[in-house]
C-alpha atoms as one frame of an Amber mdcrd trajectory, in Angstrom:
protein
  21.918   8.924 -47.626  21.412  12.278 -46.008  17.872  13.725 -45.697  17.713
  17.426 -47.512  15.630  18.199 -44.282  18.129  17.306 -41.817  21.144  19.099
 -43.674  19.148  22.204 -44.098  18.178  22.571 -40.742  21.625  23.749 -38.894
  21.591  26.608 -41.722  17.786  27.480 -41.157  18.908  27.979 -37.551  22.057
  29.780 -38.015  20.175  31.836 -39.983  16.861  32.098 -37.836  19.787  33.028
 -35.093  21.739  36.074 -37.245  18.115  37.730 -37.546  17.402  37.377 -34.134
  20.496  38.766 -32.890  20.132  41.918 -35.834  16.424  42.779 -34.456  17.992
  42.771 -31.123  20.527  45.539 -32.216  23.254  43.234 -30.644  25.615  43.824
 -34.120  28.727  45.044 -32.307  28.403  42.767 -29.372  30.410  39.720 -29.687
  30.075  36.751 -27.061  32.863  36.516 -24.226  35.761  34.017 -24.667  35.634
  31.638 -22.312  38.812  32.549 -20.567  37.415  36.191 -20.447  34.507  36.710
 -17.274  31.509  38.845 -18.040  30.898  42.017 -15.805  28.428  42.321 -13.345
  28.064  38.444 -12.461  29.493  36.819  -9.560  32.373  34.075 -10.429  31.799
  30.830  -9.558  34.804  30.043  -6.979  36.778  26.926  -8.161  36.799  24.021
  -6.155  40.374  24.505  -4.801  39.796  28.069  -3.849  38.729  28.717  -0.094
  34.865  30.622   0.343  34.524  33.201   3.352  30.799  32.871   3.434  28.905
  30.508   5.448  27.624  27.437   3.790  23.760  27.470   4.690  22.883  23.672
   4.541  19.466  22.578   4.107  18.010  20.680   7.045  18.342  16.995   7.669
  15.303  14.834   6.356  13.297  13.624   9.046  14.234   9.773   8.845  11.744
   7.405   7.272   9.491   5.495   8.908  10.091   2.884   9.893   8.494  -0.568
   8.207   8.683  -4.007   9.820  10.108  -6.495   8.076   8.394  -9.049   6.181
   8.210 -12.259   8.297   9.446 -14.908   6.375   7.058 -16.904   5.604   8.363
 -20.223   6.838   8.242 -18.351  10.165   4.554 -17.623   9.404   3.850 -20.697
   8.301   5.449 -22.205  11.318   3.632 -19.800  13.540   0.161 -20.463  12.134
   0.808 -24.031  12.400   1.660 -23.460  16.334  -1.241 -21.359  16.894  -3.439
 -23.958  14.930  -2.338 -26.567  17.514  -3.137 -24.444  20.545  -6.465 -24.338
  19.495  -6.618 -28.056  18.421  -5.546 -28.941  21.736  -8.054 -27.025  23.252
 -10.824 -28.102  21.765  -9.817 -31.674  22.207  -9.869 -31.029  25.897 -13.396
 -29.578  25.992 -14.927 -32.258  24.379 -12.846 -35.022  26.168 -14.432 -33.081
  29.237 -17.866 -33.252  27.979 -17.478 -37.025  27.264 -16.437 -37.428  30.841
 -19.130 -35.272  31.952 -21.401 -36.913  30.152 -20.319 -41.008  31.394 -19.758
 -39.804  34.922 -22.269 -40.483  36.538 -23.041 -43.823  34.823 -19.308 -44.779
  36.047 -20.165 -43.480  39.566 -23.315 -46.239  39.357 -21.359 -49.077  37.552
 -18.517 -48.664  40.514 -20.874 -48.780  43.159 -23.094 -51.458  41.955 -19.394
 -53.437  41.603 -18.563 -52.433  45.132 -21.876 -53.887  46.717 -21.342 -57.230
  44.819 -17.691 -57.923  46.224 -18.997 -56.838  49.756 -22.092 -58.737  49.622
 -19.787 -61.733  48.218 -16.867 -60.970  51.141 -19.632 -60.940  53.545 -20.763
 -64.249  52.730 -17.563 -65.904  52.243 -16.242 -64.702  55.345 -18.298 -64.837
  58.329 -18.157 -63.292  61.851
């Protein structure tokens, strides 16, 4: 079903057009064919047809910036996971070094409380 308001509407602006072109005092004038060119305006040149002026280009964008990849994040993973050992490791071998620091000098006595037994007991076993 058409809509009165949407058949009406191409005549309206016919119409609205034809008055516009009367105030304008344009009643002789009638548009150009389109094989005919209208004076005073340049032709635009065809694309087969050769042009004797320069062609001004516009300059070259500077090129974007450029943006590291994302690292995948297996690799980060992976690297996290090294970097979490490194420190592990570390840390292990401070306190492994405070636990020897600590029992060192107890070992130092137990050793040399072993060391005068078995001399006092080689002494007596084997005399001069």
């Amino acid at each position: 079903m058409d809509n009165p308001k949407t058949s009406t509407k191409p005549v309206q602006l016919l119409d609205d057009l034809e008055s516009i072109r009367q105030l304008l005092g344009d009643d002789t004038l009638q548009p150009p064919l389109l094989t005919e060119t209208v004076e005073g305006s340049d032709q635009i040149p065809m694309l087969f047809e050769q042009i004797d002026e320069p062609v001004v280009t516009a300059p070259a964008p500077p090129p974007p910036p450029k943006v590291e990849a994302q690292p995948d994040p297996q690799a980060k993973r992976q690297e996290t996971l090294l970097h979490l050992d490194v420190e592990l490791r570390a840390a292990a071998q401070l306190i492994m070094q405070d636990v020897i620091d600590d029992f060192a000098p107890h070992i130092e006595n137990e050793v040399k409380r072993r060391l005068d037994a078995r001399l006092d007991w080689l002494l007596s076993h084997y005399p001069e």
